[in-house]
C-alpha positions as CSV (number, residue, x, y, z in Angstrom):
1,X,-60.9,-59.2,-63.2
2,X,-61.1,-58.1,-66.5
3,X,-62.2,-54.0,-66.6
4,X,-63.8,-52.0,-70.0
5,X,-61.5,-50.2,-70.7
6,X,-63.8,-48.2,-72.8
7,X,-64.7,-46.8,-69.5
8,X,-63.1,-43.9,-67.8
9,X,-60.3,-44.0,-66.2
10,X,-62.4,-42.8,-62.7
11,X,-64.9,-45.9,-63.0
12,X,-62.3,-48.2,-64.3
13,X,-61.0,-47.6,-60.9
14,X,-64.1,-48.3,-59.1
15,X,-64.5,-51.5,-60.7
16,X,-61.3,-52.9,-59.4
17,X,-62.1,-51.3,-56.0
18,X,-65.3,-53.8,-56.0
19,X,-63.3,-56.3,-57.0
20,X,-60.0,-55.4,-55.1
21,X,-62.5,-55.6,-51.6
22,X,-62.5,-59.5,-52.5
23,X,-59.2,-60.2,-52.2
24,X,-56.4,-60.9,-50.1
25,X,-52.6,-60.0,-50.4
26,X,-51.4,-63.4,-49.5
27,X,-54.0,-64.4,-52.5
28,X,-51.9,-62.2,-54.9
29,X,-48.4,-63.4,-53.5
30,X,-49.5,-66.7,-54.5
31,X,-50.7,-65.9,-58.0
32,X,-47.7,-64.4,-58.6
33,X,-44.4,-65.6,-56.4
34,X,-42.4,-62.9,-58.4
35,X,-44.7,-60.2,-57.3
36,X,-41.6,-58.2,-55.5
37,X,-39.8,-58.0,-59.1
38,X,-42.9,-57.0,-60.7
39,X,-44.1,-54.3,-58.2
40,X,-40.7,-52.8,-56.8
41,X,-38.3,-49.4,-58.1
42,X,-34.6,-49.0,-57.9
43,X,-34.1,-45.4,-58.3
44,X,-30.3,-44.3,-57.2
45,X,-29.8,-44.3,-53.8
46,X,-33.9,-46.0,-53.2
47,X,-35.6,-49.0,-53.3
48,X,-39.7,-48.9,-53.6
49,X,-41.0,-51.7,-52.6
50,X,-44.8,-52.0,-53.1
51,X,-45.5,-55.1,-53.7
52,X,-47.5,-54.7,-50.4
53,X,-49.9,-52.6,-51.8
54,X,-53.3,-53.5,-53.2
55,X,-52.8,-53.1,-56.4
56,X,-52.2,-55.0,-60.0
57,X,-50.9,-54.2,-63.1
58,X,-54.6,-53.0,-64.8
59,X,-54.9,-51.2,-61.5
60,X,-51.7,-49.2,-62.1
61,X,-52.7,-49.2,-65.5
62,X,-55.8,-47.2,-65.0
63,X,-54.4,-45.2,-62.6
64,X,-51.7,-44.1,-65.3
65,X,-55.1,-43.0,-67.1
66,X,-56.3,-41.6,-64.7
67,X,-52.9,-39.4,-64.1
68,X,-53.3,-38.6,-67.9
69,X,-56.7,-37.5,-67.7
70,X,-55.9,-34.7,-65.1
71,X,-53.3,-33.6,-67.4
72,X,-50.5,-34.5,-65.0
73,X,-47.6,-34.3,-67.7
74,X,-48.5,-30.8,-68.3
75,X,-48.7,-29.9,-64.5
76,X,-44.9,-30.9,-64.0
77,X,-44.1,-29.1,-67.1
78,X,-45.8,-25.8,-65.3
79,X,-44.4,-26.4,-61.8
80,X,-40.5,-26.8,-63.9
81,X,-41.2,-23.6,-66.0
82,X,-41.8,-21.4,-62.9
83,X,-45.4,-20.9,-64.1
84,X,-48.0,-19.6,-61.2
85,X,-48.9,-23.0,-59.7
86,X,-49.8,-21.7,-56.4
87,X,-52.4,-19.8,-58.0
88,X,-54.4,-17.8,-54.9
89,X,-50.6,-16.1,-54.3
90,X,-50.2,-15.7,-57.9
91,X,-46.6,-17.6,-57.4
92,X,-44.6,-20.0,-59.0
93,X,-43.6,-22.4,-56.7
94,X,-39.8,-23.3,-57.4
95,X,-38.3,-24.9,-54.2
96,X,-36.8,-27.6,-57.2
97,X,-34.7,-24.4,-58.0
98,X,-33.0,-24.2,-55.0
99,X,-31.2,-27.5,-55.6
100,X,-29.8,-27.0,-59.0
101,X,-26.2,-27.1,-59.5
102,X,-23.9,-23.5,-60.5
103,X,-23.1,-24.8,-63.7
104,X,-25.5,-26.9,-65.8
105,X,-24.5,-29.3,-67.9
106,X,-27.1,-29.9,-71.2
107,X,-29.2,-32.5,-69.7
108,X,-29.7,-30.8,-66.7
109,X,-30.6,-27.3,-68.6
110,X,-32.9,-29.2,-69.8
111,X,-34.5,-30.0,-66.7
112,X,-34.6,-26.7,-65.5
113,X,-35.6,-24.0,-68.6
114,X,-37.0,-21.5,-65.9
115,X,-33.7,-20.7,-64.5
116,X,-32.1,-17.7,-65.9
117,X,-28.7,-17.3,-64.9
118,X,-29.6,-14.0,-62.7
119,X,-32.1,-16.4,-60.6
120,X,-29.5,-19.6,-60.3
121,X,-26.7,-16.6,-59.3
122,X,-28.6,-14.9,-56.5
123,X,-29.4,-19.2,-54.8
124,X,-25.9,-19.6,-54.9
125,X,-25.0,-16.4,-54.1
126,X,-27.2,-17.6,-50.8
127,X,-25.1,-20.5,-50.7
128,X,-22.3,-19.1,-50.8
129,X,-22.9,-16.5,-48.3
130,X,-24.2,-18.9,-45.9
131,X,-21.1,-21.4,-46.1
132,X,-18.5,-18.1,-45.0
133,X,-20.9,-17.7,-42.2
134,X,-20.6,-21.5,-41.7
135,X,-17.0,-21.7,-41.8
136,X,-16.3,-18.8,-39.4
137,X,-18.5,-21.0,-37.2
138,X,-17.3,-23.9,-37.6
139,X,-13.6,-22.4,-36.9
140,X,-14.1,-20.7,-34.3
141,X,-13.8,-17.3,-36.2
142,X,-17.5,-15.7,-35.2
143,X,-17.5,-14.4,-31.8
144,X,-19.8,-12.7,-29.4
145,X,-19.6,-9.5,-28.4
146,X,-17.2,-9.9,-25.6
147,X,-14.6,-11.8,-27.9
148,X,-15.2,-15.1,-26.6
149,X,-15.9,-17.8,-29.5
150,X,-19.5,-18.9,-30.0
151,X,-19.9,-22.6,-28.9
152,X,-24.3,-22.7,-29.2
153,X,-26.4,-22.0,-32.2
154,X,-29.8,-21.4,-31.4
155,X,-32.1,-22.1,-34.3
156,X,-35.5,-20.1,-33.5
157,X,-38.4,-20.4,-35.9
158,X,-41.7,-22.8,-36.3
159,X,-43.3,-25.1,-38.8
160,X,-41.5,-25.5,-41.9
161,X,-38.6,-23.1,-40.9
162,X,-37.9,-25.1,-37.6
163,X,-39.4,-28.9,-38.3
164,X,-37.1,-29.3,-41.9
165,X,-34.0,-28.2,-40.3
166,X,-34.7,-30.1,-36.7
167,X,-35.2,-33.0,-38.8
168,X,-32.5,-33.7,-41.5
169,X,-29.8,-32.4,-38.7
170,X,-31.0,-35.3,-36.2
171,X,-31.1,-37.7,-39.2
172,X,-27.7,-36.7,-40.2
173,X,-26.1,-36.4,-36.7
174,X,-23.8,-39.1,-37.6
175,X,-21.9,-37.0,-40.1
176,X,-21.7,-33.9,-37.8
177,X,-18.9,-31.6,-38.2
178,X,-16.1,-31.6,-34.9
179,X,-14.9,-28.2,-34.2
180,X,-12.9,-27.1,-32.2
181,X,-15.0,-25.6,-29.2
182,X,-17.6,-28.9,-29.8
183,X,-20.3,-26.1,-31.5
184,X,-23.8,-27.1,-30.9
185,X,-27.1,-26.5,-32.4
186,X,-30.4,-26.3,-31.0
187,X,-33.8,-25.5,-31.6
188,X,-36.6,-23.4,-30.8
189,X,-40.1,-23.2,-31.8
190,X,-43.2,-23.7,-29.1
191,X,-44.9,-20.5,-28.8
192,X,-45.5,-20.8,-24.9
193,X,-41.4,-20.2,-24.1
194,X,-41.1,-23.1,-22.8
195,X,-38.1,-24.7,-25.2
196,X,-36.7,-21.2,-25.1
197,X,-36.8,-21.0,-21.4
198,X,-35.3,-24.3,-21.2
199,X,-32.2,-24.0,-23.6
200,X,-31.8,-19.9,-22.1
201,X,-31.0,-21.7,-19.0
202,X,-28.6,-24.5,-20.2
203,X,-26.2,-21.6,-22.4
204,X,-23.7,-18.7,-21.7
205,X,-25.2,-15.6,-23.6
206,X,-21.1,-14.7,-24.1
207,X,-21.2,-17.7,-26.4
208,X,-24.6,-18.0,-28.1
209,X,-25.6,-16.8,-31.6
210,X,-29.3,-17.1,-32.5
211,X,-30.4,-18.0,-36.3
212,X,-34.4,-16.0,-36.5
213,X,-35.9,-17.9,-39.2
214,X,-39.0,-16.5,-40.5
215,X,-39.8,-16.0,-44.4
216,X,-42.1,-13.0,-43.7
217,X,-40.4,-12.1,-40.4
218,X,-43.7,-11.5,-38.8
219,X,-44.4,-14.6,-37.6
220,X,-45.5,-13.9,-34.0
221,X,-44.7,-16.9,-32.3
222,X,-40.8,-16.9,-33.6
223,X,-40.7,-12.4,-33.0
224,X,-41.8,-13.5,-29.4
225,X,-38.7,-16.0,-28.9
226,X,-36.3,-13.6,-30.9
227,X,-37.5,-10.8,-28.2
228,X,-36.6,-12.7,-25.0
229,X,-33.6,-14.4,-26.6
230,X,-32.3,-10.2,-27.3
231,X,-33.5,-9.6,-23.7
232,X,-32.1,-12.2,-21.7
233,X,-28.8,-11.1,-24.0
234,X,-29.0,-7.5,-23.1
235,X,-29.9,-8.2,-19.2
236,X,-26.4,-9.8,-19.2
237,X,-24.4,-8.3,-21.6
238,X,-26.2,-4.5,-21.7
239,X,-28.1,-2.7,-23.9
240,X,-25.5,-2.1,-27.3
241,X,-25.2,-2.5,-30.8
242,X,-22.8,-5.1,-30.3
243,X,-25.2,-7.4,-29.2
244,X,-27.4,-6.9,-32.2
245,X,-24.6,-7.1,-34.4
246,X,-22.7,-10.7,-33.1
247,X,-25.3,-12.7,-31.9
248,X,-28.0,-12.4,-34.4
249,X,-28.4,-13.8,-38.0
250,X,-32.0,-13.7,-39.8
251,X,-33.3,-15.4,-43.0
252,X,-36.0,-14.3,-44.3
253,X,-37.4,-12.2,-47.7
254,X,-37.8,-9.2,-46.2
255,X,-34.6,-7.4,-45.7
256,X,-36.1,-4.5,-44.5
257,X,-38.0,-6.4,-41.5
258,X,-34.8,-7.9,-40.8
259,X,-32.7,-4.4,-40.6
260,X,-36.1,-2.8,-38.8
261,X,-35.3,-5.5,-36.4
262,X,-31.8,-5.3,-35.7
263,X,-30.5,-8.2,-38.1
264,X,-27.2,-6.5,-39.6
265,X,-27.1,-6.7,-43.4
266,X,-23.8,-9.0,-43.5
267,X,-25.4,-11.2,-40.9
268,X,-29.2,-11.2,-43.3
269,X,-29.6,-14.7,-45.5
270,X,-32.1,-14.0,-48.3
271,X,-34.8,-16.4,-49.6
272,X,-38.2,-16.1,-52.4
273,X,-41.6,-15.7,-51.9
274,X,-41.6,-18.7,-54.7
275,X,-40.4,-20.7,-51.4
276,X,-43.1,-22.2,-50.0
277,X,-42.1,-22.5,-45.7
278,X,-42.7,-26.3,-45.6
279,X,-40.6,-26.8,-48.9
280,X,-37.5,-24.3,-47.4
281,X,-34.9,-26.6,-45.8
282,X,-33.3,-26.2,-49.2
283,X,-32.8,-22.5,-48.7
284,X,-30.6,-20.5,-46.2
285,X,-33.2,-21.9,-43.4
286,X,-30.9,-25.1,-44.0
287,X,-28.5,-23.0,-41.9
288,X,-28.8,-25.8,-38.9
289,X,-28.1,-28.4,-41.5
290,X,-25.0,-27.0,-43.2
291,X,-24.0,-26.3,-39.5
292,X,-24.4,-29.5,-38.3
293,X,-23.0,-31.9,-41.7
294,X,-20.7,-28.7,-43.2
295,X,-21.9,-26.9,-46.6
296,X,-20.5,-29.6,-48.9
297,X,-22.7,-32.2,-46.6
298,X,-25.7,-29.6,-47.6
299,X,-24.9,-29.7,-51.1
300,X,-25.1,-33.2,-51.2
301,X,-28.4,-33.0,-49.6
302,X,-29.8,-30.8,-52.4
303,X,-27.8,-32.9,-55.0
304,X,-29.7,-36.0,-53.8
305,X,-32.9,-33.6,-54.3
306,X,-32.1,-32.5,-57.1
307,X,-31.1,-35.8,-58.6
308,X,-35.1,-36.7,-57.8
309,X,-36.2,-33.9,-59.4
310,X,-34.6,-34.8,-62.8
311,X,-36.0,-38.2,-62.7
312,X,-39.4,-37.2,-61.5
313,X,-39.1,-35.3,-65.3
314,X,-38.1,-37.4,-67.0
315,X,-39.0,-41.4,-66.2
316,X,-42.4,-42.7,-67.8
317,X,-45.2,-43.0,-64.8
318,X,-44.4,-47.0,-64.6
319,X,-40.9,-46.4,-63.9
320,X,-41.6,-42.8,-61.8
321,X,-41.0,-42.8,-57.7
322,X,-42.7,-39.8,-57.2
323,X,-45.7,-40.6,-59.5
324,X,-46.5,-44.2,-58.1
325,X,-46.0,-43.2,-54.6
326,X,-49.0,-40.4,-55.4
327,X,-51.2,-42.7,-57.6
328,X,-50.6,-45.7,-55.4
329,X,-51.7,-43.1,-52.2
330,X,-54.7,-41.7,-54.7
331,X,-55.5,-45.7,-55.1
332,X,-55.8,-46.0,-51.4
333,X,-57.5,-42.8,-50.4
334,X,-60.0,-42.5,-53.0
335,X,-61.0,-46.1,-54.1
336,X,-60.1,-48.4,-50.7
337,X,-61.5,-45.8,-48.3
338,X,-57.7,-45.8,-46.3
339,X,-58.1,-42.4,-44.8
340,X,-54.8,-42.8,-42.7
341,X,-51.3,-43.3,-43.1
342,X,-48.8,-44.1,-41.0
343,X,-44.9,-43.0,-41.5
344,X,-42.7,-45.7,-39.5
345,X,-38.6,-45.4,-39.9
346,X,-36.7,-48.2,-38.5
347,X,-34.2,-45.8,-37.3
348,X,-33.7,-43.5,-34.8
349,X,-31.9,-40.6,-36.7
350,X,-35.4,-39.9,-38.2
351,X,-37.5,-39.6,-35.1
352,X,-39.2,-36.3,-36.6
353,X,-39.5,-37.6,-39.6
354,X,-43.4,-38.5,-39.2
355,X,-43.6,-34.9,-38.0
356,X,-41.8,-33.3,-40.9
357,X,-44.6,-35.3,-43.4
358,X,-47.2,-34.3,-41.4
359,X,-46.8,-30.7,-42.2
360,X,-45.6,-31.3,-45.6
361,X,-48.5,-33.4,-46.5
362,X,-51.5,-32.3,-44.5
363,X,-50.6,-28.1,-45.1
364,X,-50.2,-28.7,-48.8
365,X,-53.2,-31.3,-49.3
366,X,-55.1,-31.0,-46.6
367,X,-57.9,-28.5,-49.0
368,X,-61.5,-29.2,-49.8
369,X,-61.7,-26.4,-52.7
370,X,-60.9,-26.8,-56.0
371,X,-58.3,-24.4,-57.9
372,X,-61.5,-23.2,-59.5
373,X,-62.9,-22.4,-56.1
374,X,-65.1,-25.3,-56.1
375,X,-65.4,-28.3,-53.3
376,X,-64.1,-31.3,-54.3
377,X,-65.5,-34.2,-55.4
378,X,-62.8,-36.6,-54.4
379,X,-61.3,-36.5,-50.4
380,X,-58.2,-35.3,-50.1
381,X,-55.2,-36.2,-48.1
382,X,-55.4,-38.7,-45.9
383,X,-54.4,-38.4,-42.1
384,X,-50.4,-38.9,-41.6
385,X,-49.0,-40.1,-38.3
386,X,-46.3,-42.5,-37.0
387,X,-43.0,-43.0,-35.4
388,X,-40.1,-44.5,-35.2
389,X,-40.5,-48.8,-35.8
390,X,-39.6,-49.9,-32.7
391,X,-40.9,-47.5,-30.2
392,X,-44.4,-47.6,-32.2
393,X,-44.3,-51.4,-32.2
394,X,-45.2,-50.8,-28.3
395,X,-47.8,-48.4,-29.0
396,X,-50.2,-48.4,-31.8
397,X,-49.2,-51.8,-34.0
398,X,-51.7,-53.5,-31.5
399,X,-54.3,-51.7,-33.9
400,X,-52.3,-52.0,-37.0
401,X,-52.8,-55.3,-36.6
402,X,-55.7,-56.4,-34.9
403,X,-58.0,-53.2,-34.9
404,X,-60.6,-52.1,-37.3
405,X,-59.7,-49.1,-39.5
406,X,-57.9,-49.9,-42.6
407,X,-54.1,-47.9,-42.8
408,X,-51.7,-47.8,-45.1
409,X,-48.0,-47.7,-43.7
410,X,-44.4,-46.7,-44.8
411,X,-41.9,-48.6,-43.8
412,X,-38.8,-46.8,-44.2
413,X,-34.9,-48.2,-43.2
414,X,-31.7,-47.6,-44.5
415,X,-30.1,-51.0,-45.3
416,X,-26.6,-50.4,-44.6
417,X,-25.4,-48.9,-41.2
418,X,-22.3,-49.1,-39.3
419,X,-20.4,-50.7,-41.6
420,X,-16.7,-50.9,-42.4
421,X,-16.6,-47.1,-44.0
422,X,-18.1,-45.6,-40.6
423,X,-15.0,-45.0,-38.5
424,X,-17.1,-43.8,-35.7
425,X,-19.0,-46.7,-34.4
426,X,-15.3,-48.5,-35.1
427,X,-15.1,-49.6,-31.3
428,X,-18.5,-51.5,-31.2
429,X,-19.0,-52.4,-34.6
430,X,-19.7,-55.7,-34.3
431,X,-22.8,-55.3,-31.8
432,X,-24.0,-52.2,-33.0
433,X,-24.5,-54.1,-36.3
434,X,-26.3,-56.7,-34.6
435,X,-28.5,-54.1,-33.5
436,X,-29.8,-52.6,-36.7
437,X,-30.1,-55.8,-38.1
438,X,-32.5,-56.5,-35.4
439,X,-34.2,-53.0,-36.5
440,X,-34.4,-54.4,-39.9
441,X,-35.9,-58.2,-39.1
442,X,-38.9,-56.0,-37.2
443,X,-39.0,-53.7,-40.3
444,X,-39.8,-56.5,-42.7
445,X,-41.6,-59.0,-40.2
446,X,-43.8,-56.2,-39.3
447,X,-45.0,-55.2,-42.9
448,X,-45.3,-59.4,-43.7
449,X,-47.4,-59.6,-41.2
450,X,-49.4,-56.9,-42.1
451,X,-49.6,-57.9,-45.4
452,X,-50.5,-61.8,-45.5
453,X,-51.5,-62.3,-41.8
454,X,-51.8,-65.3,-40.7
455,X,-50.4,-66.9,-44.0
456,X,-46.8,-65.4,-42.7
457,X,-47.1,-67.8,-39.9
458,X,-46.1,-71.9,-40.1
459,X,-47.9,-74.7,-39.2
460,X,-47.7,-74.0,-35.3
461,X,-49.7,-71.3,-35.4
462,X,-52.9,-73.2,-36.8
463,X,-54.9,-73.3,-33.7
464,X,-54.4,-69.7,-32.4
465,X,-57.5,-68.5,-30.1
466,X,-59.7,-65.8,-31.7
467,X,-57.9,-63.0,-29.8
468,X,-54.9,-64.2,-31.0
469,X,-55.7,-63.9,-35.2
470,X,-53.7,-62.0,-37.3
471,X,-56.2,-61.0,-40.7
472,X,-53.3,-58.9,-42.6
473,X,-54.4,-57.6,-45.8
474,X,-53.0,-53.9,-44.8
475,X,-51.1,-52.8,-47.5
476,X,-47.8,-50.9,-47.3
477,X,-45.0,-49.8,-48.9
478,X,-41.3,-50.1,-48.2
479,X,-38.5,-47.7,-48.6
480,X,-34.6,-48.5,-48.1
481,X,-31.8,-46.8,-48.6
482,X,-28.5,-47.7,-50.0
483,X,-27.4,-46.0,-46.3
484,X,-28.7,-43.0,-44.7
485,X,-26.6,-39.8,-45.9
486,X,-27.1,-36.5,-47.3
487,X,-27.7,-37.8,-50.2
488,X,-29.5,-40.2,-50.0
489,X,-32.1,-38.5,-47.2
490,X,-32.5,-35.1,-50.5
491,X,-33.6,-37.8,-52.7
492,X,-36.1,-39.1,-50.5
493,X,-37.6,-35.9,-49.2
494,X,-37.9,-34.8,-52.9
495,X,-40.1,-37.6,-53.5
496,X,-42.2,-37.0,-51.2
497,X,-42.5,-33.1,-51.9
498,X,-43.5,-34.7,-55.6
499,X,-45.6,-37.3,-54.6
500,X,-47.6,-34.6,-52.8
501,X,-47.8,-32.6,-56.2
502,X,-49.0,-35.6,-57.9
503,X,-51.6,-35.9,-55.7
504,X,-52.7,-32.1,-56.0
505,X,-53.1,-32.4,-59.4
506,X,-55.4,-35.1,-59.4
507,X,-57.3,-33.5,-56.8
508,X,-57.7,-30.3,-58.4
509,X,-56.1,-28.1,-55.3
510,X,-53.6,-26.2,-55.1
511,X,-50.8,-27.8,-52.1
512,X,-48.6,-24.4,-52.4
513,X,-50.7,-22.2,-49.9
514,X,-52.2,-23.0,-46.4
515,X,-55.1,-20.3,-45.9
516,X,-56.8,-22.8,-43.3
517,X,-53.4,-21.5,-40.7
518,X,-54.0,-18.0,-41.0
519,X,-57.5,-17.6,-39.3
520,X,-56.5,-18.9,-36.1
521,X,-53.9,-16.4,-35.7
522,X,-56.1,-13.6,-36.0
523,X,-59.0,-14.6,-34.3
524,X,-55.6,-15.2,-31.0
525,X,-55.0,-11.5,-31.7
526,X,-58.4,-10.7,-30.7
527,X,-57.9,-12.7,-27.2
528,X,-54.9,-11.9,-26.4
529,X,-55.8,-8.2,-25.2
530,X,-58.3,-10.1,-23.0
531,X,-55.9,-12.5,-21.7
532,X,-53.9,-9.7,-20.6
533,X,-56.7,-7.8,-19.0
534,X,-58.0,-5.4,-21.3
535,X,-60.9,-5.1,-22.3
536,X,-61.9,-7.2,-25.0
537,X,-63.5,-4.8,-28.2
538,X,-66.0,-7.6,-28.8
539,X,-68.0,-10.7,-27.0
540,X,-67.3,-14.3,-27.9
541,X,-69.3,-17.2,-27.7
542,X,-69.8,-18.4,-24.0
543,X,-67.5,-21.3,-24.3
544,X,-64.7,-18.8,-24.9
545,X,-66.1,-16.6,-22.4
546,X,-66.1,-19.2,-19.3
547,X,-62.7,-20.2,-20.8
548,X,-61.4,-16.8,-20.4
549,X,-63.2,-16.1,-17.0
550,X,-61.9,-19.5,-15.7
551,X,-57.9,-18.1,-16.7
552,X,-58.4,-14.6,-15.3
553,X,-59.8,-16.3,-11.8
């Protein structure tokens, strides 16, 4: 279909939406049988595959336009010079910072002209501090308070400081570090005490160290774990300094809330209130992550990251991950009316990987006010979901496939896995490969079948039933990796983090705050005295009330 492009770029786009409602994927495979070479990225350690999406080359082409006309260049230009993007804080937002190397060669200074040397000192100063704390760990140096050698972390924090960390060290658990008493990590973050309750009764407090992560360190749900971590601590190894002293670390930017608490200052990891708490797995919250792979597996993470965020400078929109993952998402939010997106990894290391894009996309796009303070005119982001391939393929591809609502899907999958390099899986090699290859014939049948329907099945299939029919035309993208390892996994969550910029910017928000979280918790600090049988200083609405009467009963 042939579109003026004398128009702007905003109703070029609807006219290939009208048109793009007439036809099929499998009619677009067939126009053009080298559709994968024309619609697919190789960037490092990626492939993009998205030849599955909707989309042409005059679409792409507008939406280029359209990336142009919301002055998209000059919005990665501001985010890179440390300019106030999150503009209701009045703060830069430079979690890209985090993940530059000590010494800069000339390229890369030129990819990161905010950084004075006093900033990229104090990060690795960070880095540096948090790798001695690492290594005592990891050798068996850092004991408790009794002398015995500390064989459990417990990582206790919520949202971005728990859900990053959780998930890069399950995705990376097969480059763990052995030491010598088998050190393990494990997390903390439901507000109800319930995880804490459960993992206070699996460990010795003679042998457990505590990580409280919280950038402001008044975050009421982790305090509330801290508190009965340092009580069931003190009811068994008494009231002391001591306890304070070798079984506490905090991260945070407040040192002073961290020293009011008990954190001592050798045992305090810093971090910026230009870190964003969804974009902080790059900082000293990373903790869990240089614990579990070692700090020179966590400096490969933010290498792969930072190798992203060079090329999300520098490449030309065609040729840009970041930037055709957010225009292609734009495409399908905005002009296909695909309010839903579904993250599905063919592999099991990144079971909370769904869950760590939830937060990262629906906190930092999920706005219906403008930067100017106006409402939107586009929607915004779309609703993320998912799970692992083969555990969803028994739960929700039934309406994938055969239900009503349109969805877009990531397929993700590393294409390499115990191979010849991996000495671990050495002694069933052979069958565990078997098994990811299975993992990856589901990954691609599952978006062919999507995408074409019933023109990915042969002639057999030519007299299915009704119930039986197979329409396709959901589009989707796919992502593999060279193999899953740290550096690989920073490349790919840097994309994302920039695709979710992209998207901000041509929505007009701002993705660097998340006012729509803070409410709740104050309007709980108003019930709580009534949940505990004070009186409440004001009346709610008579839902709330027979709620609260119901509990007291």
């Amino acid at each position: 279909m042939q579109v003026d492009h004398s128009l702007p770029p905003y109703e070029q786009l609807k006219k290939h939406a009208e048109f793009s409602k007439t036809v099929h994927l499998k009619d677009l495979f067939i126009q053009d049988p080298a559709r994968f070479d024309h619609f697919k990225l190789e960037i490092g350690p990626l492939l993009f595959d998205y030849s599955k999406q909707r989309v042409t080359r005059d679409i792409l082409d507008s939406l280029n336009q359209f990336a142009d006309a919301a002055q998209l260049c000059q919005w990665i230009e501001k985010l890179f010079h440390g300019d106030s993007v999150n503009n209701t804080e009045n703060r830069a937002a430079m979690h890209w910072a985090l993940r530059v190397p000590n010494r800069l060669g000339a390229e890369q200074e030129q990819s990161a002209p905010a950084l004075d040397d006093d900033i990229l000192q104090a990060i690795h100063k960070q880095i540096d501090h948090m790798g001695f704390l690492v290594d005592q760990l990891h050798r068996g140096q850092y004991r408790g308070c009794t002398g015995e050698v500390i064989t459990d972390v417990v990582n206790i924090g919520v949202g971005g400081s728990d859900l990053g960390p959780l998930m890069v060290s399950r995705a990376l658990e097969d480059y763990r570090i052995q030491t010598p008493q088998n050190l393990q990590v494990h997390f903390v973050s439901s507000m109800d005490g319930s995880q804490v309750s459960h993992v206070l009764h699996e460990l010795r407090p003679e042998t457990t160290l505590f990580i409280i992560s919280s950038k402001s360190f008044t975050t009421v749900d982790t305090l509330y774990n801290a508190e009965t971590a340092r009580t069931w601590l003190e009811r068994k190894l008494g009231r002391n300094s001591r306890v304070d002293r070798c079984h506490f670390i905090g991260v945070s930017t407040s040192k002073e809330k961290m020293t009011e608490w008990g954190i001592y200052p050798e045992h305090q990891l810093g971090m910026w209130d230009w870190v964003g708490g969804r974009f902080s797995l790059w900082s000293a919250i990373g903790m869990p992550i240089a614990l579990t792979i070692g700090i020179e597996g966590f400096k490969q993470l933010l290498a792969g990251a930072h190798f992203m965020d060079q090329h999300f400078q520098q490449a030309p929109w065609s040729e840009n991950l970041p930037v055709l993952m957010g225009l292609i998402g734009i495409w399908n939010t905005n002009f296909l009316n695909i309010k839903t997106q579904a993250i599905l990894p063919y592999d099991g290391r990144l079971e909370y990987l769904a869950d760590y894009l939830q937060q990262l996309e629906m906190e930092s796009n999920g706005k219906s006010v403008t930067r100017d303070g106006e409402r939107v005119k586009l929607g915004t982001c779309p609703i993320i979901w998912g799970n692992v391939g083969p555990n969803a393929q028994h739960a929700f591809y039934q309406l994938l496939h055969q239900g009503t609502e349109p969805i877009t899907c990531d397929f993700i999958a590393p294409a390499l896995r115990y191979h010849a390099r991996e000495k671990l899986h050495a002694e069933a090699a052979h069958e565990l490969q078997a098994q990811h290859q299975l993992a990856l014939a589901n990954c691609l049948a599952q978006s062919r079948l999507l995408a074409l329907g019933e023109g990915a099945l042969d002639e057999r299939y030519n007299d299915l039933p009704v119930y039986k029919r197979y329409y396709g035309n959901q589009s989707s993208s796919t992502i593999l990796l060279h193999e899953l390892n740290s550096f690989s996994l920073g490349a790919l969550l840097a994309a994302y983090e920039h695709k979710v910029f992209v998207q901000s910017v041509i929505w007009g928000i701002n993705p660097f705050d998340q006012w729509g979280v803070e409410m709740g918790k104050e309007i709980a600090k108003e019930l709580l005295p009534a949940l505990q049988g004070e009186q409440a200083s004001k009346q709610f609405d008579s839902s709330t009330e027979g709620l609260l009467r119901f509990i007291l009963q």
